[in-house]
C-alpha positions as CSV (number, residue, x, y, z in Angstrom):
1,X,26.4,-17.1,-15.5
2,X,23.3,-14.6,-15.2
3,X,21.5,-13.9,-12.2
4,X,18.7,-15.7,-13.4
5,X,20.4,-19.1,-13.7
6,X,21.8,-18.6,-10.2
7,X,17.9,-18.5,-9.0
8,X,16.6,-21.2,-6.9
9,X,12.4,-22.8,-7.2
10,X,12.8,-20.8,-3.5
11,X,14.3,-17.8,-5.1
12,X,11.5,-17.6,-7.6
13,X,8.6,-18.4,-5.1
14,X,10.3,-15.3,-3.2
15,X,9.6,-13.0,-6.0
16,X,6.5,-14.2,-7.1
17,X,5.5,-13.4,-3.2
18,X,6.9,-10.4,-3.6
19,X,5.3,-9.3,-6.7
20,X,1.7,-10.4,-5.2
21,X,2.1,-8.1,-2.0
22,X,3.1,-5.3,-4.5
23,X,0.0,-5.8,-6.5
24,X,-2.0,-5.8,-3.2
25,X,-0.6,-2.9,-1.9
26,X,-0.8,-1.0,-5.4
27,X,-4.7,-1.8,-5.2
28,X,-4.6,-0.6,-1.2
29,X,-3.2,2.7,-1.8
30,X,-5.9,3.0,-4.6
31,X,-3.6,2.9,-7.8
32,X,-5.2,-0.1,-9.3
33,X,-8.5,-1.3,-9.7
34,X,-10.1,-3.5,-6.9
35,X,-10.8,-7.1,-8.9
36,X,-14.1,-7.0,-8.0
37,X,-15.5,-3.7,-8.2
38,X,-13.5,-2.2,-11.0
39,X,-13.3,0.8,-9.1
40,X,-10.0,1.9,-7.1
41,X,-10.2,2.1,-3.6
42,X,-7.7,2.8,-0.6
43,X,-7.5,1.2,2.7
44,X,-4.3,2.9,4.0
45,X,-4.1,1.4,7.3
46,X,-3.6,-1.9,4.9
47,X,-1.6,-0.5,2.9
48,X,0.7,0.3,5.5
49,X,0.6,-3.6,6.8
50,X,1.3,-4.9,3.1
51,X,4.9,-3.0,3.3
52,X,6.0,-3.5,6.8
53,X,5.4,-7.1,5.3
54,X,7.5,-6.3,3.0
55,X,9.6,-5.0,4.8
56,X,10.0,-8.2,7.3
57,X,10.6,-10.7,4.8
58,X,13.6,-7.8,3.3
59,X,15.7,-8.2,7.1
60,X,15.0,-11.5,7.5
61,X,16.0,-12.6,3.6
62,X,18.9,-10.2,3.1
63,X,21.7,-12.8,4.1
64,X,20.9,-15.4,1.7
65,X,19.0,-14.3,-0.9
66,X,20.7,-13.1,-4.4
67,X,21.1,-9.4,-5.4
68,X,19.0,-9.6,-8.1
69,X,16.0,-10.5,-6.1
70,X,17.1,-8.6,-3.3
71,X,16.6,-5.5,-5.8
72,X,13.1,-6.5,-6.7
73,X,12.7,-6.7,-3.2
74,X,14.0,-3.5,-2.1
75,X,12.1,-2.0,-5.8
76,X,8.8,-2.9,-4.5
77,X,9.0,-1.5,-0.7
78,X,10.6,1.6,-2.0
79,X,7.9,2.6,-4.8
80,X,5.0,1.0,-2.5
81,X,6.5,3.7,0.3
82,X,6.7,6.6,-2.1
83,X,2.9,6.1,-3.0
84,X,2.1,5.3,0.9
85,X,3.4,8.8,1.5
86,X,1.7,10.4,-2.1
87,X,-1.4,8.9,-0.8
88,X,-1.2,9.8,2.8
89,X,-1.0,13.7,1.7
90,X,-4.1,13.4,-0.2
91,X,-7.5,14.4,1.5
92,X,-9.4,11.2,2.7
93,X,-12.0,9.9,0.3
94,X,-15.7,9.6,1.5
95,X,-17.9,7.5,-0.7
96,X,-21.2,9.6,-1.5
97,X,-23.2,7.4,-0.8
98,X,-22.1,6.5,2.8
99,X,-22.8,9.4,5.7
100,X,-19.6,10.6,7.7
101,X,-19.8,12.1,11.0
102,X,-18.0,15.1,11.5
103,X,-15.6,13.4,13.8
104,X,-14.1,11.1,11.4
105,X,-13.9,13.4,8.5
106,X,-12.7,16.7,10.3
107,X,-15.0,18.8,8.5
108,X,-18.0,20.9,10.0
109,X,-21.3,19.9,9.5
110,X,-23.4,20.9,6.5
111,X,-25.9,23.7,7.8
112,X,-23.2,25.0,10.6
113,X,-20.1,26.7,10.7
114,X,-17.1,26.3,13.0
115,X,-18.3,28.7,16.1
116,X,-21.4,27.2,16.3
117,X,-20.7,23.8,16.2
118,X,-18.2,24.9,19.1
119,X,-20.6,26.9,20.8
């Protein structure tokens, strides 16, 4: 018998979960599109959420679970992780269009430099 024969309806709901919380977080660490804009955008702080998710549902599914969905499992919290962390090295995008404060961004503001924004 193959591992897909030994899959349950529960088994296949499992991965079809699992697949949609990988898509999510793909589109939350900015890798795909957003469905609605077309445009990528990143929300790491959800991103984050999505695999500890993830991440939940691998502890509390590992005893009874098959190995081959297991491996998707583990598949998608592993690569979602690696581009958490690729992501989380990158500079922070600010949209053009919308003002940052100093604060949030880290960076000095325009017309200033560092001593006198200190001073």
């Amino acid at each position: 018998m193959t591992d897909r024969e030994d899959l349950t309806r529960h088994d296949a709901v499992l991965l079809s979960l699992v697949a949609m919380f990988q898509d999510a977080g793909m589109r939350q660490l900015g890798k795909l599109a957003h469905p609605l804009t077309g445009k990528p955008e990143r929300d790491l702080d959800s991103a984050r959420a999505t695999i500890e998710v993830l991440e939940m549902l691998q502890a509390k599914c590992r005893a009874n679970t098959p190995p081959a969905v297991m491996r998707v499992l583990d598949t998608a919290i592993f690569e979602l992780q690696m581009n958490w962390l690729d992501e989380s090295k990158r500079a922070p995008e600010v949209p053009a269009d919308s003002p940052a404060s100093a604060s949030e961004t880290g960076a000095v503001p325009s017309g200033g430099d560092s001593a006198a924004a200190s001073s």
